[in-house]
DSSP file (Angstrom, degrees, kcal/mol; ACC not computed):
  #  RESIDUE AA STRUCTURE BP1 BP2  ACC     N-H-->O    O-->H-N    N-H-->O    O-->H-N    TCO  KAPPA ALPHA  PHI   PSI    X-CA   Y-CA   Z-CA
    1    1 A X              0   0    0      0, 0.0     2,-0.1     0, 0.0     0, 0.0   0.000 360.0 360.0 360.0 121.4    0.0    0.0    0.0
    2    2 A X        -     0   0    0      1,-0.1     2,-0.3     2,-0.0     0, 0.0  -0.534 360.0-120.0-101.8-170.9    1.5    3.3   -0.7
    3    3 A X        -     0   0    0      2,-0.2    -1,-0.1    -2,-0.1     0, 0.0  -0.743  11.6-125.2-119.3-178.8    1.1    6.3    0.8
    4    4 A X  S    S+     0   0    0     -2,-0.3     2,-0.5     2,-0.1    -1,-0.1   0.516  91.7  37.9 -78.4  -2.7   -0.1    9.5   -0.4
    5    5 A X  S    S-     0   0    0      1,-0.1    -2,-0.2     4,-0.0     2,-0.0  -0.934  89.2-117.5-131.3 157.5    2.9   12.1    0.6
    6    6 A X     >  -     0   0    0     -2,-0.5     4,-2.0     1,-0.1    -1,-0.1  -0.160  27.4 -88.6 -50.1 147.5    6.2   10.9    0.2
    7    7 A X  T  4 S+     0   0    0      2,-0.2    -1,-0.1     1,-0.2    -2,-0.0   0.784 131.0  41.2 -37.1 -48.2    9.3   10.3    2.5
    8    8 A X  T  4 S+     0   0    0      1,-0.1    -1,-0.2     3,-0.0    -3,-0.0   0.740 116.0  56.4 -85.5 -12.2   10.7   14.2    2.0
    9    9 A X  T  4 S+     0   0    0      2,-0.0    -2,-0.2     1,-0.0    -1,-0.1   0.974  83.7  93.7 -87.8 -48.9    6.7   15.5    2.4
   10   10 A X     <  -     0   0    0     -4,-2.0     2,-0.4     1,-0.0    -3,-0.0   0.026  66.3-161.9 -65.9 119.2    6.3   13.7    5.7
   11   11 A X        -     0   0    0      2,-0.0     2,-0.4     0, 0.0    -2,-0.0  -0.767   8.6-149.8 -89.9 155.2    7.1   16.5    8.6
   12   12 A X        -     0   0    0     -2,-0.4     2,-0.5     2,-0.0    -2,-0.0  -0.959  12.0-160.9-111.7  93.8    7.8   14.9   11.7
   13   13 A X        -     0   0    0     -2,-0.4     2,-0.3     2,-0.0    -2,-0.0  -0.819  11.1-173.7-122.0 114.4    6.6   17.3   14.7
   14   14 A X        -     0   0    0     -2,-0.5     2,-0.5     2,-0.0    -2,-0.0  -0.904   9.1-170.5-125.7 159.5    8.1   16.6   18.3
   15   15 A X        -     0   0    0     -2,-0.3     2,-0.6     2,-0.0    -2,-0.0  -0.990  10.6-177.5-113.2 105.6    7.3   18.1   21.3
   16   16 A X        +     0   0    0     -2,-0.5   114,-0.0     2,-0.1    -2,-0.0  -0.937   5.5 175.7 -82.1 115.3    9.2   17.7   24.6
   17   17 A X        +     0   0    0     -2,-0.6    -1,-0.0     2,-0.1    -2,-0.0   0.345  43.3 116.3-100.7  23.7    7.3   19.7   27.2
   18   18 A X  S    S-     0   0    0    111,-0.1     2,-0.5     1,-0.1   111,-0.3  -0.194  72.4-106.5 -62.2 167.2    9.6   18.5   29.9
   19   19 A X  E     -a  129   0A   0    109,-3.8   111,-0.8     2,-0.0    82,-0.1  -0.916  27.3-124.1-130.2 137.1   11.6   21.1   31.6
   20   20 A X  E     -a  130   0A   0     -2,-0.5    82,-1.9   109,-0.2     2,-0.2  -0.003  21.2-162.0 -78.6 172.5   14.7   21.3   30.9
   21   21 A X        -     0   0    0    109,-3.7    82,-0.2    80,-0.2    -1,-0.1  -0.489   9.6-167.2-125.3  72.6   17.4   21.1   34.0
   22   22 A X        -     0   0    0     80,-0.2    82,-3.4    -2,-0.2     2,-0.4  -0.319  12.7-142.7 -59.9 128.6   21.3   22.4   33.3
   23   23 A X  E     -b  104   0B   0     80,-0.3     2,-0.2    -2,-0.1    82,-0.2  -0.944  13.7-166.7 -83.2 106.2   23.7   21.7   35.6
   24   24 A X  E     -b  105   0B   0     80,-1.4    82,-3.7    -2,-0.4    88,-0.1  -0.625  17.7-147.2-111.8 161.3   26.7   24.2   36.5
   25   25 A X  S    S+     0   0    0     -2,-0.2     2,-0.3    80,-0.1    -1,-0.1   0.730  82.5  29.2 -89.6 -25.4   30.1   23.4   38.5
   26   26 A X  S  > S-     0   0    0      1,-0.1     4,-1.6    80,-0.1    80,-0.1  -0.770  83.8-109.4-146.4-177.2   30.2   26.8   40.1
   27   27 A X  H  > S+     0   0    0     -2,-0.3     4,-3.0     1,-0.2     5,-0.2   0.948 117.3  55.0 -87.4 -29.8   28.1   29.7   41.3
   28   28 A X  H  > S+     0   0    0      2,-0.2     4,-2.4     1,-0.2     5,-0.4   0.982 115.2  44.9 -50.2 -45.7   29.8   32.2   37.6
   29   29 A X  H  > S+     0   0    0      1,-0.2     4,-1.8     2,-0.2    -1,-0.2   0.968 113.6  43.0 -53.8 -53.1   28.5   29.4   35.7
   30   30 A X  H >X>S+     0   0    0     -4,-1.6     3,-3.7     2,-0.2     4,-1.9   0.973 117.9  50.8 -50.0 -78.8   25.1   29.4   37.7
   31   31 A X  H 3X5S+     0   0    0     -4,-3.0     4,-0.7     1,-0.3    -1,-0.2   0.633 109.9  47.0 -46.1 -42.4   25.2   33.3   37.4
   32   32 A X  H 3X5S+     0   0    0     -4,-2.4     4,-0.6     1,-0.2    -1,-0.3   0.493 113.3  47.7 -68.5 -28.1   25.8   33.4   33.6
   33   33 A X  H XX5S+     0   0    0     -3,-3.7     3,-1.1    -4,-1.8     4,-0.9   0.921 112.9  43.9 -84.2 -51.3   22.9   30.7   32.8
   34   34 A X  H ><5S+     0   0    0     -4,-1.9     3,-1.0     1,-0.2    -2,-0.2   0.943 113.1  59.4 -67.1 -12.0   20.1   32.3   34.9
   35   35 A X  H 3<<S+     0   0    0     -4,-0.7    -1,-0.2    -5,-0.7    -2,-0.2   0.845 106.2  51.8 -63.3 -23.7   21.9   35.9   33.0
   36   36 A X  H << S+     0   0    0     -3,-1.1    -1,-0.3    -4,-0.6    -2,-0.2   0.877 108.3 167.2 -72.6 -57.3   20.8   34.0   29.7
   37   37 A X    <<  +     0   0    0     -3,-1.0     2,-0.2    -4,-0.9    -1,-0.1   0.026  60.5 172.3  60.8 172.4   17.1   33.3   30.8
   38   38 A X  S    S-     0   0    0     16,-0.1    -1,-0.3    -4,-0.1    62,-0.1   0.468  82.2 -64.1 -90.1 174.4   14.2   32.6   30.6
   39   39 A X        -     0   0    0     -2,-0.2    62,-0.9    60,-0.1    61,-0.6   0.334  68.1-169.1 -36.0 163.1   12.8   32.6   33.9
   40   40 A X  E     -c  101   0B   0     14,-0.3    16,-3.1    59,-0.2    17,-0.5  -0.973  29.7-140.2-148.4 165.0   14.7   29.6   36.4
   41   41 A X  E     -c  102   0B   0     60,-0.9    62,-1.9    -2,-0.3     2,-0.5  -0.814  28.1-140.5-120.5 159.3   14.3   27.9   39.6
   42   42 A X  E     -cd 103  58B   0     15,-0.8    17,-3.0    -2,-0.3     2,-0.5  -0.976  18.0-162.5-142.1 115.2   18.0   27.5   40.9
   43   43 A X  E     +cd 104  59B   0     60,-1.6    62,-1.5    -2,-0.5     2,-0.2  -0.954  19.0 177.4-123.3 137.8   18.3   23.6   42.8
   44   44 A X  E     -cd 105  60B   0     15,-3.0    17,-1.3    -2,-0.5     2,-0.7  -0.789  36.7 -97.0-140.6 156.1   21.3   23.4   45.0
   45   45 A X  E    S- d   0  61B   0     60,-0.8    17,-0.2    -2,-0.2     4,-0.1  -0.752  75.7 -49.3 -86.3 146.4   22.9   21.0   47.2
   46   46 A X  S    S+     0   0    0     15,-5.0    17,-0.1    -2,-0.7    -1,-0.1   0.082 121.9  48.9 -43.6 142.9   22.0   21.7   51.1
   47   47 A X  S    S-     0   0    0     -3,-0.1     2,-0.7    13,-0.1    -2,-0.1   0.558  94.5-125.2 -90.9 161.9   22.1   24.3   52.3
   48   48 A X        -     0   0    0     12,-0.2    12,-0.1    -4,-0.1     3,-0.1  -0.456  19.5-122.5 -84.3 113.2   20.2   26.4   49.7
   49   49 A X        -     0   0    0     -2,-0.7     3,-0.2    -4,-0.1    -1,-0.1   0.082  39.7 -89.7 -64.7 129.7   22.0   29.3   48.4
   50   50 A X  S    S-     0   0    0      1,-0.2    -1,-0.1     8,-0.0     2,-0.1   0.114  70.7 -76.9 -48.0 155.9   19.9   33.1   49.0
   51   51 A X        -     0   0    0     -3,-0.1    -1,-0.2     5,-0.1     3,-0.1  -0.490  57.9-132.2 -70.9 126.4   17.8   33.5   46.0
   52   52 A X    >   -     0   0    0     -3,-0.2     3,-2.4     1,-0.1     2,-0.1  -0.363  29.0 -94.6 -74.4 159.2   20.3   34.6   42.9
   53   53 A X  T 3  S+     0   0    0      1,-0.2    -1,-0.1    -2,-0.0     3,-0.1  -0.369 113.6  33.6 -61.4 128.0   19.4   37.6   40.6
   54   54 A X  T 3  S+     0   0    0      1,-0.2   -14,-0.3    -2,-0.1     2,-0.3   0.356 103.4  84.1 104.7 -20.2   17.8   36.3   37.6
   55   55 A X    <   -     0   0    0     -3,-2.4    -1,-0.2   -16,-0.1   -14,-0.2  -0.928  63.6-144.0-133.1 171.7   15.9   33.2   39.2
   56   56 A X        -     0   0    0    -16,-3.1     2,-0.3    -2,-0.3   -15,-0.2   0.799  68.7 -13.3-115.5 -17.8   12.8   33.1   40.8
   57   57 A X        -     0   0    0    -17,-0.5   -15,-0.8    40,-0.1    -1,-0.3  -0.926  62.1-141.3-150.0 177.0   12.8   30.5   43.8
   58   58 A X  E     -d   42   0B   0     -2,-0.3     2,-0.3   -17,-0.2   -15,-0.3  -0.762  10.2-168.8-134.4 168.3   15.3   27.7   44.9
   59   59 A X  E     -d   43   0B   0    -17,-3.0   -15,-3.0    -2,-0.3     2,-0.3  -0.986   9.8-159.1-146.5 161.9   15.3   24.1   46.3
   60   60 A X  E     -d   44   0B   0     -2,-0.3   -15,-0.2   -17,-0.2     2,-0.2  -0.904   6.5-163.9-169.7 148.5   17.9   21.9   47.7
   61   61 A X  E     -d   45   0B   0    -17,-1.3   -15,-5.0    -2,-0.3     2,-0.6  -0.438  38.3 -98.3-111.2 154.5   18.7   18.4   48.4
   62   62 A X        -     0   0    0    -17,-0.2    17,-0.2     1,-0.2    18,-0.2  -0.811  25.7-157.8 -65.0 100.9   21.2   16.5   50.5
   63   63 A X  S    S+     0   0    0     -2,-0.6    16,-0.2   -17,-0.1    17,-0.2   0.902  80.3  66.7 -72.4 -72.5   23.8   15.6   47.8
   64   64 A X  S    S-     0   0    0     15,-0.1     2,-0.0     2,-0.0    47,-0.0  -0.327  88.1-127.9 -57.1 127.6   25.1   12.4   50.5
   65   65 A X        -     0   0    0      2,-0.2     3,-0.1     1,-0.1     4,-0.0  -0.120  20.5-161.6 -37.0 139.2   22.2    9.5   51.0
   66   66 A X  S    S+     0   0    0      2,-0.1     2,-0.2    -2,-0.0    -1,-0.1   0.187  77.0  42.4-109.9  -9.9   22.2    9.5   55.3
   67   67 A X  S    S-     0   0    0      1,-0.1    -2,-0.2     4,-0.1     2,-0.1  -0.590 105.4 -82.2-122.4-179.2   20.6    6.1   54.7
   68   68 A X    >   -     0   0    0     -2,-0.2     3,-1.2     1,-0.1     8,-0.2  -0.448  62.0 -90.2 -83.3 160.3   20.8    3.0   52.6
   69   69 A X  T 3  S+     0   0    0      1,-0.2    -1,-0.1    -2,-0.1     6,-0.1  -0.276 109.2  11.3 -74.6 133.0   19.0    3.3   49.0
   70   70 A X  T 3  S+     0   0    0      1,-0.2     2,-0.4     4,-0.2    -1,-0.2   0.814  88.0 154.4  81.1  37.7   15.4    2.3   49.0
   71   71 A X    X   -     0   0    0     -3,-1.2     3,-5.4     3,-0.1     2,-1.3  -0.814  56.9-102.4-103.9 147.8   14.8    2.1   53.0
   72   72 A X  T 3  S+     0   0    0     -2,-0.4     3,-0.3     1,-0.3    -1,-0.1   0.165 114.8  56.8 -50.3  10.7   11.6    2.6   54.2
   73   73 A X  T 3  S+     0   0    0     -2,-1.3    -1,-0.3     1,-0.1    -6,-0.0   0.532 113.7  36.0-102.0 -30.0   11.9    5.9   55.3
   74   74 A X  S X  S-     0   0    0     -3,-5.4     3,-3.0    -6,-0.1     2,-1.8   0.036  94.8-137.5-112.5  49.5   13.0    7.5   52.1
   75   75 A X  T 3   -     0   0    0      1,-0.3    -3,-0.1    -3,-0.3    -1,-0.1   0.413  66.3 -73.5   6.7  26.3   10.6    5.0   49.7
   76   76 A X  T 3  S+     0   0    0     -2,-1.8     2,-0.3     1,-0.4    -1,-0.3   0.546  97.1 133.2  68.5  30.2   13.7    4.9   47.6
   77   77 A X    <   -     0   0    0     -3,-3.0    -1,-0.4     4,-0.0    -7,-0.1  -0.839  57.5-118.6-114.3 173.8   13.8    8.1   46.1
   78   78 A X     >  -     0   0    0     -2,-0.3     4,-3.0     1,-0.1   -15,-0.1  -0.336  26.4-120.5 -89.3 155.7   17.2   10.3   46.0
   79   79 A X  H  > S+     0   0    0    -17,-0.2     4,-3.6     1,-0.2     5,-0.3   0.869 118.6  64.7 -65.7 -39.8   16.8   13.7   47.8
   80   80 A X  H  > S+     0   0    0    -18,-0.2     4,-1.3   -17,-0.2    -1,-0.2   0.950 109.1  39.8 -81.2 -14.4   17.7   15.2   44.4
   81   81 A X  H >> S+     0   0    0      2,-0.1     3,-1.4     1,-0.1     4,-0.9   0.872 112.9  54.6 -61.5 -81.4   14.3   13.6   43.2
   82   82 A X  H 3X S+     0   0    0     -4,-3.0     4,-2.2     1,-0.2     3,-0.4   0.561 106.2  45.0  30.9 -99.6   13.1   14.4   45.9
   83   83 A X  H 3X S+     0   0    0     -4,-3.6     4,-0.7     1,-0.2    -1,-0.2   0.855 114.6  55.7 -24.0 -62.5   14.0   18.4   45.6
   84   84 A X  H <X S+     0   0    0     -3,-1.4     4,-1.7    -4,-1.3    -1,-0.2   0.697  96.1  54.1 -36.0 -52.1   12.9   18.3   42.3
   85   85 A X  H  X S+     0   0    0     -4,-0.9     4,-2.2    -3,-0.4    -1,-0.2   0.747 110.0  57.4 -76.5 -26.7    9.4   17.0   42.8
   86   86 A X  H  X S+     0   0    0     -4,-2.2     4,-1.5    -5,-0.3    -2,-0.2   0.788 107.4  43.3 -68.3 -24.4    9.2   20.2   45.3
   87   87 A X  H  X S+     0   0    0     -4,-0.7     4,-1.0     2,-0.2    -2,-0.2   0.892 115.0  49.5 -87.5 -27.5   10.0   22.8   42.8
   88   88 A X  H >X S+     0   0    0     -4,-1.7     4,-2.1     2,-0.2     3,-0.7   0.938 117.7  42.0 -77.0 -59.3    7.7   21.0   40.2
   89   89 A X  H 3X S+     0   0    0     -4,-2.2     4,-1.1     1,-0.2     6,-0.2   0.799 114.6  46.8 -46.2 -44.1    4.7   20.9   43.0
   90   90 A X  H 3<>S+     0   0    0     -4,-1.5     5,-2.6    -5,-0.1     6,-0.8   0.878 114.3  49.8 -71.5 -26.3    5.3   24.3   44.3
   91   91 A X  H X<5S+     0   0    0     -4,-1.0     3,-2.3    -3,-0.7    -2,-0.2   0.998 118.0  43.1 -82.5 -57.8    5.5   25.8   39.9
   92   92 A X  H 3<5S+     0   0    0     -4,-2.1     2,-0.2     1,-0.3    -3,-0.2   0.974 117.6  46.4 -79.1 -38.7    2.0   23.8   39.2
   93   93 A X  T 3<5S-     0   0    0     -4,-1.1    -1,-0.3    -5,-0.3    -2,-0.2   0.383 107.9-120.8 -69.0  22.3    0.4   25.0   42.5
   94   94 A X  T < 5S+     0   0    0     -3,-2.3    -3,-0.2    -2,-0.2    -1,-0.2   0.565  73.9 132.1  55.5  16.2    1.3   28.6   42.4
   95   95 A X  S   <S+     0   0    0     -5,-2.6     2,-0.2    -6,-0.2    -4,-0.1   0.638  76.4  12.4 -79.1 -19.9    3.0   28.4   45.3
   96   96 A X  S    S-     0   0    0     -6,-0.8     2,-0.2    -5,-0.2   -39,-0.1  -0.441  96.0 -67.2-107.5-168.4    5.9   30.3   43.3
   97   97 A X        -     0   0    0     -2,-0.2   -41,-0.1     1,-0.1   -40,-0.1  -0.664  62.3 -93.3 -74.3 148.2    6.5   32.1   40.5
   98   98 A X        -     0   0    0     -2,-0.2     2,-0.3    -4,-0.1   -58,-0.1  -0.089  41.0-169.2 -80.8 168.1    6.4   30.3   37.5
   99   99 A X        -     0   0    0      1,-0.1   -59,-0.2   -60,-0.1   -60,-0.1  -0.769  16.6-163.0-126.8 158.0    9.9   28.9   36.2
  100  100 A X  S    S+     0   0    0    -61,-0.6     2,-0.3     1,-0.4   -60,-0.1   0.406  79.9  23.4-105.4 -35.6   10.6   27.2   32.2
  101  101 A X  E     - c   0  40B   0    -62,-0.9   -60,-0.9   -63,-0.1     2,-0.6  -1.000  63.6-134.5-160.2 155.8   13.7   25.7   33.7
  102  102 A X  E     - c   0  41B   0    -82,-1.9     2,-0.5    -2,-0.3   -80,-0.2  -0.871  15.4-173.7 -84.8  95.8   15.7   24.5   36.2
  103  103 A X  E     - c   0  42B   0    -62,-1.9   -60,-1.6    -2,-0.6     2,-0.4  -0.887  19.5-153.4 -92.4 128.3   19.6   25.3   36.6
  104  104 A X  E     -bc  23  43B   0    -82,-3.4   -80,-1.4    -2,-0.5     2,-0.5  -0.833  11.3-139.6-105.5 151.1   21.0   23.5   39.2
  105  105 A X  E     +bc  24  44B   0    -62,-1.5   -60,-0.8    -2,-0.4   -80,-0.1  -0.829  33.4 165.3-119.9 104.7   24.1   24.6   41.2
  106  106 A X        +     0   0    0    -82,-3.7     2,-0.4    -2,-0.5     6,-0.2  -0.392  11.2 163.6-134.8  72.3   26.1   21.4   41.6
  107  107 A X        +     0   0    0      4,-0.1     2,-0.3   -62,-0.1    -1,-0.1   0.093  61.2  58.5 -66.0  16.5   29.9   22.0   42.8
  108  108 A X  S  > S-     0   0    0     -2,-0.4     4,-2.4     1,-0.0     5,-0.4  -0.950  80.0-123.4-172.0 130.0   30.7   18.3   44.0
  109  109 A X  H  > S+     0   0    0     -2,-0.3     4,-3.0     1,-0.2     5,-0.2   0.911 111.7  64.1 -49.0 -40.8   30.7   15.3   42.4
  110  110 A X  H  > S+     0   0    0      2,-0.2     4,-2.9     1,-0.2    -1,-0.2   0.862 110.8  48.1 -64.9 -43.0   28.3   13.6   44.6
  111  111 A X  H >> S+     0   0    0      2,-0.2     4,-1.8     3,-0.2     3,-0.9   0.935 104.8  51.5 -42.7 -84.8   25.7   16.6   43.1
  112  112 A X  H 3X>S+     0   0    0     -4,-2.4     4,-3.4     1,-0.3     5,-0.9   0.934 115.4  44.7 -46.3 -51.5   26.2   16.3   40.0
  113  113 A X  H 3X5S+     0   0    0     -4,-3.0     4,-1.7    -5,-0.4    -1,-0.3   0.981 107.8  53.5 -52.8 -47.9   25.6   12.5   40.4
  114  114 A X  H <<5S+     0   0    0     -4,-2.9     4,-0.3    -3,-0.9    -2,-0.2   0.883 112.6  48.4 -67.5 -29.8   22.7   12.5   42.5
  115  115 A X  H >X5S+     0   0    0     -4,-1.8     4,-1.0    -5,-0.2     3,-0.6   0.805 110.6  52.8 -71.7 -46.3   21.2   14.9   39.8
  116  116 A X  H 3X5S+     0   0    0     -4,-3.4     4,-1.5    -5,-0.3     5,-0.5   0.782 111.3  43.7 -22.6 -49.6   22.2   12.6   37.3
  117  117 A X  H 3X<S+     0   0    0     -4,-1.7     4,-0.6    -5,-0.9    -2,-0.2   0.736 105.9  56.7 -97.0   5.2   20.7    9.8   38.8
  118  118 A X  H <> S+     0   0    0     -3,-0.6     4,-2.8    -4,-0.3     8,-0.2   0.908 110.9  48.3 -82.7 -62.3   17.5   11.3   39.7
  119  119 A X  H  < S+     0   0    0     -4,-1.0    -2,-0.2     1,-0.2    -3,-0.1   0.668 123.2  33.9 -22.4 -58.1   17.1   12.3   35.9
  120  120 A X  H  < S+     0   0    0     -4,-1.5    -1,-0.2    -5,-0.1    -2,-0.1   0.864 130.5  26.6-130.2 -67.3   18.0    8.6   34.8
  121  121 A X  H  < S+     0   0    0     -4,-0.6     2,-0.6    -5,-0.5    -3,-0.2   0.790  98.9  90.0 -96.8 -11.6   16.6    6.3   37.6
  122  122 A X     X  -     0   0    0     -4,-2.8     4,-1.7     1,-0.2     5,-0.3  -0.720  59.7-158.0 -68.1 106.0   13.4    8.5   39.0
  123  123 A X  H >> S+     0   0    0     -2,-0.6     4,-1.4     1,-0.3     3,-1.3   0.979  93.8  37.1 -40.6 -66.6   10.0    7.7   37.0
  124  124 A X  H 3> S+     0   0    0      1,-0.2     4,-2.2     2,-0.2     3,-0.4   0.918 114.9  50.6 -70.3 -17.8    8.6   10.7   37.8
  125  125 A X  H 3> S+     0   0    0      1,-0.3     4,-1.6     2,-0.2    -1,-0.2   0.783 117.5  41.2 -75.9 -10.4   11.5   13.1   37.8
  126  126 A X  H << S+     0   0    0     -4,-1.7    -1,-0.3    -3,-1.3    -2,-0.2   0.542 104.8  68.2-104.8 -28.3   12.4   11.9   34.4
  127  127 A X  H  < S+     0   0    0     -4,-1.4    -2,-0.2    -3,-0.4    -3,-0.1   0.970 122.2  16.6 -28.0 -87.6    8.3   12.1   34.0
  128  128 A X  H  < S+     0   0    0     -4,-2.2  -109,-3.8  -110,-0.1    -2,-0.2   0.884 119.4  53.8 -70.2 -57.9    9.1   16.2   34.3
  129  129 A X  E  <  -a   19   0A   0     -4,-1.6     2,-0.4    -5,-0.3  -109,-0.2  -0.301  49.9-173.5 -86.3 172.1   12.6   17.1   33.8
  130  130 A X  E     -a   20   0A   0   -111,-0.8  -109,-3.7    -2,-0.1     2,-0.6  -0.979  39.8 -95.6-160.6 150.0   15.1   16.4   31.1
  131  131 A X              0   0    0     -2,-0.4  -109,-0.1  -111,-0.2  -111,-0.1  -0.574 360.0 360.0 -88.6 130.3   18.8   17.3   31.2
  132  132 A X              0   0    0     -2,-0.6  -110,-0.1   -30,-0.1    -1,-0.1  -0.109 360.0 360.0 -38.6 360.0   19.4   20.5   29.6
């Protein structure tokens, strides 16, 4: 059966309506992204940094696990899901100002992993965000 438009006629239209999440090593990087825009929420490892020029609220996680992964007290999500799923709860409930994207301020490896691995092994954060 063919079809009626061709191989070059067919547009292909995708959408990702995630928001995206960049990750900087240091607070110039950080400064210089939110200086870029559009609006941001700024996610940090504890403790959470005074709200920077340029972004409109902040969240922060414990970059170090105090417990072992998936014990019942933390139902096995990472703090940087975690974090995440607060800045995404507080943007749809108005509880902030509304944000397009996330730059997160992650000066340690152990950040920058746990933010990696929320992205990668959290349904829902992976559900919402997308790396940047």
């Amino acid at each position: 059966m063919s079809s009626i438009l061709s191989e070059t006629q067919r547009v292909a239209w995708t959408l990702d309506a995630r928001i995206p999440l960049l990750v900087t090593a240091d607070t110039a990087t950080l400064a210089a992204a939110l200086a870029a825009g559009p609006k941001a929420a700024v996610l940090a490892a504890a403790p959470a940094p005074a709200l920077p020029e340029g972004a409109v609220t902040t969240g922060s996680f414990d970059a170090m696990q105090s417990h072992a992964a998936a014990c019942s007290c933390c139902a096995g999500r990472s703090p940087a899901a975690a974090a995440l799923d607060r800045l995404f709860q507080a943007r749809v409930r108005g509880q902030c100002p509304w944000f397009d994207r996330v730059v997160a301020l992650a000066e340690t490896a152990e950040a920058r992993a746990a933010i990696a691995s929320a992205l990668v092994e959290d349904a829902v954060t992976a559900a919402r965000f997308r790396a940047a």
